[in-house]
Every structure is written in C-alpha cells, then in structure tokens.
ChimeraX commands (.cxc) that place a marker at each C-alpha (Angstrom):
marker #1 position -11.49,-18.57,12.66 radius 0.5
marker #1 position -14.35,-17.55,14.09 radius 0.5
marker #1 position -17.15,-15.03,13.07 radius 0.5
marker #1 position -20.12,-13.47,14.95 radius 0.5
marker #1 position -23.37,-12.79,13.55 radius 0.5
marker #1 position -25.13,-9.21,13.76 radius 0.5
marker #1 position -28.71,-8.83,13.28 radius 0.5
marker #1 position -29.21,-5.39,10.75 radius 0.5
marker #1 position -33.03,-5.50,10.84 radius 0.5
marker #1 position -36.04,-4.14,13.51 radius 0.5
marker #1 position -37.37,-7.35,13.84 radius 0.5
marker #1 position -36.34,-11.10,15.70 radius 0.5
marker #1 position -34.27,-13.28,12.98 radius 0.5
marker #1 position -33.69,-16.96,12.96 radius 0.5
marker #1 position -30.18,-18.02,11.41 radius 0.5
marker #1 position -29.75,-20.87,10.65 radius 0.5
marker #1 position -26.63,-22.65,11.05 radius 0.5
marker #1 position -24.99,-25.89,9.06 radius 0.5
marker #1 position -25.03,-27.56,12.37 radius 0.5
marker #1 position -29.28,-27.68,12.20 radius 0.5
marker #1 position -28.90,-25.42,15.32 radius 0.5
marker #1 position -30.76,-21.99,14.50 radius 0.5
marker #1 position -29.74,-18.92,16.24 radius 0.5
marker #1 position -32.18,-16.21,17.45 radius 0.5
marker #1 position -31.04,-12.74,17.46 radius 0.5
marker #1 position -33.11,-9.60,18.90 radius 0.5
marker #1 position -32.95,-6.67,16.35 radius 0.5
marker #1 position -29.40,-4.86,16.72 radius 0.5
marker #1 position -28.34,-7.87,18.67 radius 0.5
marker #1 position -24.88,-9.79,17.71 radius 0.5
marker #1 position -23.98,-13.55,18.06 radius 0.5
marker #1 position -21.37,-14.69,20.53 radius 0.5
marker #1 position -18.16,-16.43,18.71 radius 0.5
marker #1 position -19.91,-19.10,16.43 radius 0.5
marker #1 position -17.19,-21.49,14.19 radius 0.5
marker #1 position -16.69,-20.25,10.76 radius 0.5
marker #1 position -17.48,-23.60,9.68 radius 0.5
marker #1 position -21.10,-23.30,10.93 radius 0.5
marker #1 position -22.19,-20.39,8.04 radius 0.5
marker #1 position -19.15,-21.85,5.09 radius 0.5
marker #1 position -20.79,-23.11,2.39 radius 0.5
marker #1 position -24.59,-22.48,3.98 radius 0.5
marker #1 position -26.68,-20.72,1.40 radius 0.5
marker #1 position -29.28,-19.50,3.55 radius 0.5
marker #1 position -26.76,-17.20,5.64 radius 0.5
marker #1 position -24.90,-16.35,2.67 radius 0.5
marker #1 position -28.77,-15.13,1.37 radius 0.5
marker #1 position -29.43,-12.88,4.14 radius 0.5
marker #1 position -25.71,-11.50,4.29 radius 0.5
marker #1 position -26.28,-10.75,0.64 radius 0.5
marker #1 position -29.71,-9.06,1.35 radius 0.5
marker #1 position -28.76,-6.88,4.32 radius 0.5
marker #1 position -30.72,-8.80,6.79 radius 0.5
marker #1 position -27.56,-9.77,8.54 radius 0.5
marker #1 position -23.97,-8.44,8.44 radius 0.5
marker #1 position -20.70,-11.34,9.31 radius 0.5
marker #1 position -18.33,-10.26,11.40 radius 0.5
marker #1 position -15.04,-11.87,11.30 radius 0.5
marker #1 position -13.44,-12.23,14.98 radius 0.5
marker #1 position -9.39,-12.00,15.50 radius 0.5
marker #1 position -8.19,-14.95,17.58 radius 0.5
marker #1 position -6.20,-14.44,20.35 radius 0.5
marker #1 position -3.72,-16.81,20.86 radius 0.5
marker #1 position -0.60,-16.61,23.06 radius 0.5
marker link #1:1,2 radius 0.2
marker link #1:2,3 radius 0.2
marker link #1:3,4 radius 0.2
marker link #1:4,5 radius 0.2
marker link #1:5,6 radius 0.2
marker link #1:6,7 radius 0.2
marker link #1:7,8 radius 0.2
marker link #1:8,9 radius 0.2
marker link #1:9,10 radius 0.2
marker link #1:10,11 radius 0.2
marker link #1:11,12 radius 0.2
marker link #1:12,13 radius 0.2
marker link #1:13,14 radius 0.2
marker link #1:14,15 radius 0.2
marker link #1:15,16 radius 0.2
marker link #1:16,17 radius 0.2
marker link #1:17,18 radius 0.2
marker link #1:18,19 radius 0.2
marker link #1:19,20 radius 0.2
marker link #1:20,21 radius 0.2
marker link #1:21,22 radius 0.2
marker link #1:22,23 radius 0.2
marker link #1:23,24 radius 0.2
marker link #1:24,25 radius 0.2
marker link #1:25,26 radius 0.2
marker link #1:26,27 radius 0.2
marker link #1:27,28 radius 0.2
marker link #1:28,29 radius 0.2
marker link #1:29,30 radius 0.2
marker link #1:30,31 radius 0.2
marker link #1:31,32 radius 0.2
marker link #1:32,33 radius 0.2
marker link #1:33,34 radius 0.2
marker link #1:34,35 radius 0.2
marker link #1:35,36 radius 0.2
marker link #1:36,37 radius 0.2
marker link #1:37,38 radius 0.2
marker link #1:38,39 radius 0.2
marker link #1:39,40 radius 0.2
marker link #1:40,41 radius 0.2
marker link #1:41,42 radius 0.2
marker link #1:42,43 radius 0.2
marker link #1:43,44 radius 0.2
marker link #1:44,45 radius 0.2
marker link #1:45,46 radius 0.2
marker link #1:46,47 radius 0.2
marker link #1:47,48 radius 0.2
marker link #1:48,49 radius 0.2
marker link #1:49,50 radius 0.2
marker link #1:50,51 radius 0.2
marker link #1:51,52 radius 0.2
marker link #1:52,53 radius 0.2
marker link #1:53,54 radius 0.2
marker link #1:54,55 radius 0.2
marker link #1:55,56 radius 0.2
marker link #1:56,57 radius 0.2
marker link #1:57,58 radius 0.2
marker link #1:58,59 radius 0.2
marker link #1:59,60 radius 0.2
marker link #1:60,61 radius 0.2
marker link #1:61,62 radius 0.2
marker link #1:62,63 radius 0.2
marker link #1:63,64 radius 0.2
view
C-alpha cells in the first residue's frame, strides 16, 4: 500500500524516511505516493504523526 505524507504545520518539515532519504514538504504541502514500507516501523514519523506535525494519508491502489 502506499501512503502520502501531509505537512499540518506553517513552517518547512524534513521527514525522514527508513530509506535515509528525507522528504521536504512546504507548509500545507502533501507527499506524492511514498511505499508504506518507508514510514513502518520508523519512530521519528510515527513521533510527528503522534504530535500533529504531520498527518498519514493512506492511498487506495488502483489496480485493474
């Protein structure tokens, strides 16, 4: 599955991802498709989810 990542603050965020790649988002600004895999089990997005900072937003595949 995949998820996308929203930023919920009025300021630039760095997320970091469990691939070492960090994604920058512009305040109000939301991640293309990212894997699920790259924020399972990553305790630093799981943090700012949990804070407000950023909100996960789970993406319906569309297969044929």
């Amino acid at each position: 599955m995949e998820i996308r990542i929203k930023n919920q603050t009025k300021q630039l965020i760095l997320v970091p991802l469990s691939s070492r790649a960090t994604l920058h988002l512009a305040p109000g600004e939301t991640s293309g498709a990212v894997p699920d895999s790259e924020i399972s089990r990553n305790a630093k997005v799981e943090k700012m989810a949990n804070r407000g900072l950023v909100k996960i937003l789970r993406v319906a595949s569309e297969e044929e």
